[in-house]
C-alpha positions in Angstrom: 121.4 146.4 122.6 120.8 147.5 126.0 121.7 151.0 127.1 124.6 150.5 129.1 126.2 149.4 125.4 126.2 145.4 126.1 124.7 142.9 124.1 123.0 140.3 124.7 123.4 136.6 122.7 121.0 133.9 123.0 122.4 130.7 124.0 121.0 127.2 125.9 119.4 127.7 128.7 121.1 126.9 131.8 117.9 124.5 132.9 117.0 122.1 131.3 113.6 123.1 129.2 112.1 119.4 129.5 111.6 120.1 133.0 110.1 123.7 133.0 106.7 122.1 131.6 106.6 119.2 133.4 103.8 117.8 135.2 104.4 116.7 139.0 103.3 113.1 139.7 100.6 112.9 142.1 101.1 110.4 144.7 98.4 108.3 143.7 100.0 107.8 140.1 103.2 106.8 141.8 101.4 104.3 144.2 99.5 102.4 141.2 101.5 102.9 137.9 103.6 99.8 138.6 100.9 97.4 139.4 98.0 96.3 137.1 100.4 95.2 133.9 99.8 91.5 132.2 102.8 89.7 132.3 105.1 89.9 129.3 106.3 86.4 128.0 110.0 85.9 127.0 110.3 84.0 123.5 114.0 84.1 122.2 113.8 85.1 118.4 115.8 82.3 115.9 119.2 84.5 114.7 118.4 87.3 111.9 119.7 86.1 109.0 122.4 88.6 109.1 124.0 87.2 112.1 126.5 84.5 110.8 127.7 87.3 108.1 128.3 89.6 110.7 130.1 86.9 112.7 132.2 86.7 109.9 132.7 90.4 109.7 134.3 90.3 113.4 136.5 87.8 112.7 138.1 89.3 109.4 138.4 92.7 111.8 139.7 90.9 114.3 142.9 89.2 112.6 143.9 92.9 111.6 144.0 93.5 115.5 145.2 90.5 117.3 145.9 91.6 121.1 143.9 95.2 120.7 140.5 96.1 122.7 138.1 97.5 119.7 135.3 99.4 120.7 132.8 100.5 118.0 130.1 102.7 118.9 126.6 102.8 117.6 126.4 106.8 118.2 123.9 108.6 120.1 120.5 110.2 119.3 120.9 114.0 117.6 118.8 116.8 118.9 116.7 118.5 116.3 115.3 121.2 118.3 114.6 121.1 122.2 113.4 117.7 123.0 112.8 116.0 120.0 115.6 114.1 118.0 116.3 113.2 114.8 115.2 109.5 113.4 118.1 107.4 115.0 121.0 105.8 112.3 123.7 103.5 113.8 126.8 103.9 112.6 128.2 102.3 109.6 130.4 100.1 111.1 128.1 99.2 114.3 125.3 98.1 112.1 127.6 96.3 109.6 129.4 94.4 112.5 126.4 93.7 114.7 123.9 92.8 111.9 121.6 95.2 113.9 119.9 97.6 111.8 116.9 100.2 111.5 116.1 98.6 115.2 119.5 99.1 116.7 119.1 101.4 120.1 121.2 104.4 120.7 123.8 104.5 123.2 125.0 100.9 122.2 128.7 100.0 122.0 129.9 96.8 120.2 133.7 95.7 122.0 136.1 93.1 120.7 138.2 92.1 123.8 141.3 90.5 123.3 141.8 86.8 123.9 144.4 84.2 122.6 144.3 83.8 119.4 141.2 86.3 118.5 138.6 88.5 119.8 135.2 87.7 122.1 132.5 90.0 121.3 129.7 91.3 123.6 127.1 93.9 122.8 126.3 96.8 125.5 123.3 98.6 125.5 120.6 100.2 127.7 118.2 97.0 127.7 114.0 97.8 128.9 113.8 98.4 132.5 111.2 96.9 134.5 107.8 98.8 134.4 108.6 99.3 138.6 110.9 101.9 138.2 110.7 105.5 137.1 112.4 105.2 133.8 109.2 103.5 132.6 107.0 106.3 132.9 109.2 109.2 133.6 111.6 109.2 130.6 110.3 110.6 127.4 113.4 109.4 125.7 113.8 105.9 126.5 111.0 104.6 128.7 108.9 102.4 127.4 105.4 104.1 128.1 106.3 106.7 125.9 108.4 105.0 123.0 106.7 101.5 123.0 108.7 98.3 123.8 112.4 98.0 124.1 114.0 94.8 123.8 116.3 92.8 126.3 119.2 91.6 126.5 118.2 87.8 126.1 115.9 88.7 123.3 118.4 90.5 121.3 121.6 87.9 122.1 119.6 85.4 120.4 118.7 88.0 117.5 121.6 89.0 116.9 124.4 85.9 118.0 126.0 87.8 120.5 126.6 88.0 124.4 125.0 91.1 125.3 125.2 93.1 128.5 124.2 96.5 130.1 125.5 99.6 129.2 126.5 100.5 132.6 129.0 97.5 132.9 131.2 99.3 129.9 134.4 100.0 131.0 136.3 102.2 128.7 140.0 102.2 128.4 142.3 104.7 128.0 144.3 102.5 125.2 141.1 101.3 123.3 141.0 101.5 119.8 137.4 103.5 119.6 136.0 104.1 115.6 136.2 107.6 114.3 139.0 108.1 117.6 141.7 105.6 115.4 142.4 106.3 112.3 143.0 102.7 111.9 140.0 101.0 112.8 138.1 103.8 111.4 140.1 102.7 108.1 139.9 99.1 108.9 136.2 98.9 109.0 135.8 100.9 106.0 138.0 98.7 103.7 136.4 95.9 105.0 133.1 96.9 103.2 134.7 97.2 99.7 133.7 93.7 98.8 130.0 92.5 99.7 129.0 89.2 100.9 125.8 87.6 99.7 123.6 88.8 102.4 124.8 92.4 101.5 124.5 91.9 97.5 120.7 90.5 98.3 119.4 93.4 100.6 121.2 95.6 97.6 118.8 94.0 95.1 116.1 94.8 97.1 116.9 98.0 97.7 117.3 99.0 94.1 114.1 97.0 93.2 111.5 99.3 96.1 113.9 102.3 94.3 112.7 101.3 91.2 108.9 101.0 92.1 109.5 104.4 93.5 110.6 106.0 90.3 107.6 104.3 88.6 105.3 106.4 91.6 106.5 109.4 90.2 106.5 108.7 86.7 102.5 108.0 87.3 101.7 110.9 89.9 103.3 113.1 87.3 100.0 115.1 86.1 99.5 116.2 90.2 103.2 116.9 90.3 103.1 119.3 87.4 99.6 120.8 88.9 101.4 121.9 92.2 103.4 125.3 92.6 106.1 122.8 94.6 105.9 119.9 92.7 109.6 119.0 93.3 108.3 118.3 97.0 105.4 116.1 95.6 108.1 114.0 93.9 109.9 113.9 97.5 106.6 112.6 98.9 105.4 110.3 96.5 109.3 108.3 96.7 109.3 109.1 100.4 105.8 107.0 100.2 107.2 104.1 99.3 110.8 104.1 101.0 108.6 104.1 104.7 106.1 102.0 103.4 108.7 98.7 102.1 112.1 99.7 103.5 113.4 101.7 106.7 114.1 105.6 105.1 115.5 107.1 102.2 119.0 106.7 101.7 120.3 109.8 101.8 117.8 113.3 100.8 116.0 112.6 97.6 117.1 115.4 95.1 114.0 115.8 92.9 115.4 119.0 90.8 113.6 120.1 87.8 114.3 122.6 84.9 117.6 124.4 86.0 117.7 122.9 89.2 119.0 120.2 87.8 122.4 121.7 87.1 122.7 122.0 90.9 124.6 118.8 91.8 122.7 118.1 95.0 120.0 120.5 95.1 117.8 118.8 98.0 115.5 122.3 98.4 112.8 120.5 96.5 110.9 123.8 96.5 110.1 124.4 92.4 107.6 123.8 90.1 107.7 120.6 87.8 107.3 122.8 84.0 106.4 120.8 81.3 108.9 121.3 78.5 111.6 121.3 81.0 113.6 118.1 82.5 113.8 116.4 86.0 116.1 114.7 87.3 115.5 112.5 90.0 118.4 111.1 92.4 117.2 109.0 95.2 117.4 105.7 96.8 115.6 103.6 99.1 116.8 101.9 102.5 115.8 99.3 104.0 115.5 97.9 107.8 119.2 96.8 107.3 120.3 100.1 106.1 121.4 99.2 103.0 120.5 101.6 100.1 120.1 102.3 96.4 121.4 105.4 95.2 119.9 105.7 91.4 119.2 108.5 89.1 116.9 109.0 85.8 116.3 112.7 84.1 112.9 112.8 82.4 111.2 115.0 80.0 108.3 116.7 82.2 106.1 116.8 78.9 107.2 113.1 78.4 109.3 113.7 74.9 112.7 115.3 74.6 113.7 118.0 72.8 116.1 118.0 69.9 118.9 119.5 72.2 117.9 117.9 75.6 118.2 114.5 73.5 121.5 115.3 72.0 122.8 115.7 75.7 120.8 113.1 77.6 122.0 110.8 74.8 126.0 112.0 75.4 125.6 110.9 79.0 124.1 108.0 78.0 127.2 107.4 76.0 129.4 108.1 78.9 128.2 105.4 80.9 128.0 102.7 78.5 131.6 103.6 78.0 132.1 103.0 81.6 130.2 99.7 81.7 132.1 98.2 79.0 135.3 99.5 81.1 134.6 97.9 84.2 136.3 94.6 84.7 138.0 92.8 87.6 141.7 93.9 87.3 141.1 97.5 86.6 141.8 100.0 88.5 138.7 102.2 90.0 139.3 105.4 88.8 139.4 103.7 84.9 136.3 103.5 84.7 135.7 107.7 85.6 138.3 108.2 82.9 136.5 106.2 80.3 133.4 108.3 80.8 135.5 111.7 81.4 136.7 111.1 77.6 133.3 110.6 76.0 131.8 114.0 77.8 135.3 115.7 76.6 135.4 115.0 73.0 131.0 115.6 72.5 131.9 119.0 74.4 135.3 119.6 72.2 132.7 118.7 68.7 129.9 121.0 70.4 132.5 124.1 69.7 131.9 123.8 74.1 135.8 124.1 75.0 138.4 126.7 74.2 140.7 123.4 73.4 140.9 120.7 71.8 139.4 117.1 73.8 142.9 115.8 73.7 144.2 118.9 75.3 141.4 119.1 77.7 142.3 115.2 79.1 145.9 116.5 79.7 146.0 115.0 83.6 148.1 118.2 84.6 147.2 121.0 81.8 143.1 120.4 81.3 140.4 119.8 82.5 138.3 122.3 80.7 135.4 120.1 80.2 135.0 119.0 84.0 133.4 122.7 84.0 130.4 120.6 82.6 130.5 117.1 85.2 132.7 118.5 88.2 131.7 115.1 90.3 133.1 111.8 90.1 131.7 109.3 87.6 131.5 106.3 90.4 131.4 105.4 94.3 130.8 102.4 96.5 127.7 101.5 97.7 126.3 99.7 100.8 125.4 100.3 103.9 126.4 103.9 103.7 124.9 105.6 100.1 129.2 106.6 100.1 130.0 103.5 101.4 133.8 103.4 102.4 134.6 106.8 102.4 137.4 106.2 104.8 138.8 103.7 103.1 142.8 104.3 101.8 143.0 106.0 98.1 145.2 103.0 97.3 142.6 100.8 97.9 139.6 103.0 96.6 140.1 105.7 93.9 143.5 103.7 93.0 142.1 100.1 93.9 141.9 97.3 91.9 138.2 96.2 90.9 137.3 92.9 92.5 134.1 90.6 92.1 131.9 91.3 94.8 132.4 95.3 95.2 128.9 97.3 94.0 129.6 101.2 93.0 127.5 103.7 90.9 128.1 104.7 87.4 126.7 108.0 87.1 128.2 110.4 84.2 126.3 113.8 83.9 126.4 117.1 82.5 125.1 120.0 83.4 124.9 123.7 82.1 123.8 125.9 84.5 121.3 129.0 83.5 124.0 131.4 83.8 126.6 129.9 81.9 127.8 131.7 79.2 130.5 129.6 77.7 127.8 127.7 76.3 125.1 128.6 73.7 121.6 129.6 75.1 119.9 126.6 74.2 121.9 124.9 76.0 121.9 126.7 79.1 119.2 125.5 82.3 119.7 121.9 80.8 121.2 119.3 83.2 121.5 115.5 82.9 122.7 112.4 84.9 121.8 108.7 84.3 123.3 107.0 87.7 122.8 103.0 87.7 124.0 100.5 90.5 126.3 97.5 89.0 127.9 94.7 90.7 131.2 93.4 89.7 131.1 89.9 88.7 134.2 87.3 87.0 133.2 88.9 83.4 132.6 92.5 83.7 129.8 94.0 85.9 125.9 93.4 86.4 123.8 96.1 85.8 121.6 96.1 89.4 119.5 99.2 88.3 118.3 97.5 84.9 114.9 97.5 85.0 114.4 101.2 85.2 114.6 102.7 81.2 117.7 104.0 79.9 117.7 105.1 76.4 115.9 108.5 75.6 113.3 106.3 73.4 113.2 103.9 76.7 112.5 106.8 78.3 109.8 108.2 76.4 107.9 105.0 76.4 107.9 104.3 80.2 106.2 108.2 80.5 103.7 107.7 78.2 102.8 103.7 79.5 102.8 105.1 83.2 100.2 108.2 82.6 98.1 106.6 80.0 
């Protein structure tokens, strides 16, 4: 505080910092830096394979608009501190309708102009600019000397299917419909996720299968992980190893929460020691180029055997989510299938002498709800493209929707007493547990996606010792 009583807040500066450190081109780097350069041949790539799906994609959208201009954004880089940004995501909906992923560039904008009887599509974006002008060396955020190639606009029409053009021949309108502007669009091209098509279910599978090699990473680095004061960020590394190395990113921030931690539903600080004796639970999920994740979770004894009480609950969970496996059907509705598993973890809480009333009492829809102390989160949720795929989507058609083949969601029952809670016994307490798989809906019932990781506490057990021996 300065003497005259005012205060002083920092804020932005008024300059732009880039340019305060800047180094002024000398005139012989301006006279040369354009000349000296091998040509750069022009193939057109064939069509991803994604392209005719996302084709398809448009048209479904644009029968729920005939006569409307859509515009759908792919978002713009985020600052994370001064000049440097945060890895670029496209939105949701821009990478879904597009079919461009991990490579999509910021800025972009996909528009669905009207015509008789449909839409036409054309992509805008900021395509490479020639190596004459200043962009090429001058800009640290788009030109190509300091970010590596960009592509064009002929290279990515043929990529992707679609006419493309620059970004500085959009023209936005003041009646557009614009995602996340329009409530429904935004709704629109959230619903129209719900069910996947086969190019979605297969970049699914892969997703949960580099996931799965991931967990199997930890499960063998788990001697250095217990040697480490942090060994809750060597877990993050180890399944960050492999999410870079055969996909894009993680999903979404691994939570690698250990020994009481694990009663903190998304506990992402990663910062505590791996104890033997104590459990982990693991929830993460790789991505791949197309941004399509897994989203799975396994709790495992440290020591590599359970104890008598940490069985007795990792088996209840268990029990929970075969419950909700054998509910989910085509025909039901969504939120069945948490109910199912909200009855196993009430009535093993009411026999535990957990709950001040009876289970029956504590599934009263208006009255209980005592046990949801112990799993406050929702036993299920799409998955895709997003790791909460659909989030905007109508309750009627999501929480209250009516199972289809085709739609993939999470079952993933848990419970979880925290160190501090004393409604529970004091063995009990710092213990948390939840099993999360990936299933598919099919004619019959649903697949389990996430299979091949171990389930059972015995399954468990064996997969520890196999994987440090």
């Amino acid at each position: 505080m300065s003497s005259t009583g005012e205060t002083t807040t920092a804020t932005a500066a008024a300059t732009d910092s880039t340019q305060n450190r800047k180094q002024p081109f000398p005139q012989g780097f301006l006279d040369t830096i354009s000349t000296g350069w091998a040509a750069r041949p022009e193939t057109a790539p064939p069509a991803r394979d994604q392209a005719p799906y996302a084709a398809a994609r448009r048209t479904k959208l644009s029968a729920q608009f005939p006569g409307k201009r859509l515009v759908v954004p792919a978002g713009e880089l985020k600052q994370r501190s001064n000049d440097t940004d945060y890895p670029f995501r496209a939105h949701a909906a821009f990478s879904h309708l597009t079919g461009w992923g991990s490579d999509a560039e910021p800025g972009s904008v996909l528009v669905l102009d009207p015509t008789e009887g449909g839409h036409t599509a054309t992509l805008y974006f900021r395509e490479r600019a020639d190596r004459t002008t200043p962009e090429f060396y001058g800009d640290a955020t788009i030109g190509e000397f300091w970010i590596g190639p960009r592509p064009s606009a002929a290279g990515v029409s043929a990529d992707l299917g679609l006419a493309t053009a620059h970004i500085d021949d959009f023209e936005q309108h003041d009646d557009d419909l614009v995602v996340d502007e329009d409530a429904a669009l935004t709704r629109a091209v959230s619903e129209l996720r719900l069910v996947k098509d086969e190019y979605e279910l297969a970049q699914l599978r892969l997703a949960i299968r580099v996931t799965a090699d991931g967990f199997d990473d930890i499960v063998r680095e788990l001697p250095a992980i217990i040697e480490h004061p942090r060994g809750e960020r060597i877990v993050e590394g180890v399944f960050h190893r492999r999410a870079r190395s055969e996909g894009n990113w993680e999903g979404y921030d691994t939570i690698a929460a250990s020994g009481p931690h694990a009663c903190y539903l998304h506990w992402t600080r990663n910062d505590g020691a791996v104890v033997p004796g104590d459990l982990i639970l693991i929830d993460a999920g790789a991505e791949m180029d197309s941004l399509y994740t897994a989203d799975i979770t396994r709790t495992i004894p440290v020591s590599g055997t359970f104890s008598e009480i940490q069985r007795k609950v990792y088996e209840t969970v268990r029990e929970a989510a075969d419950a909700a496996f054998a509910a989910a059907r085509p025909g039901v509705t969504f939120r069945s299938v948490h109910e199912t598993a909200m009855g196993v973890i009430a009535r093993r809480t009411a026999e535990w002498g957990l709950l001040p009333v009876s289970a029956d009492e504590a599934l009263d829809a208006d009255r209980g709800g005592q046990h949801r102390r112990y799993m406050v989160h929702g036993t299920s949720h799409h998955l895709g493209i997003d790791v909460h795929d659909c989030a905007q989507a109508r309750r009627e058609m999501y929480y209250d929707g009516i199972l289809e083949p085709g739609m993939v969601f999470t079952i993933e029952p848990g419970l979880y007493f925290q160190i501090d809670d004393e409604t529970v016994p004091a063995e009990y307490r710092g213990i948390g547990v939840r099993i999360e798989d990936d299933v598919l809906v099919t004619a019959s019932g649903v697949e389990n996606l996430s299979a091949a990781l171990p389930r059972t506490a015995d399954e468990v057990e064996a997969w520890v010792a196999r994987l440090r021996s």
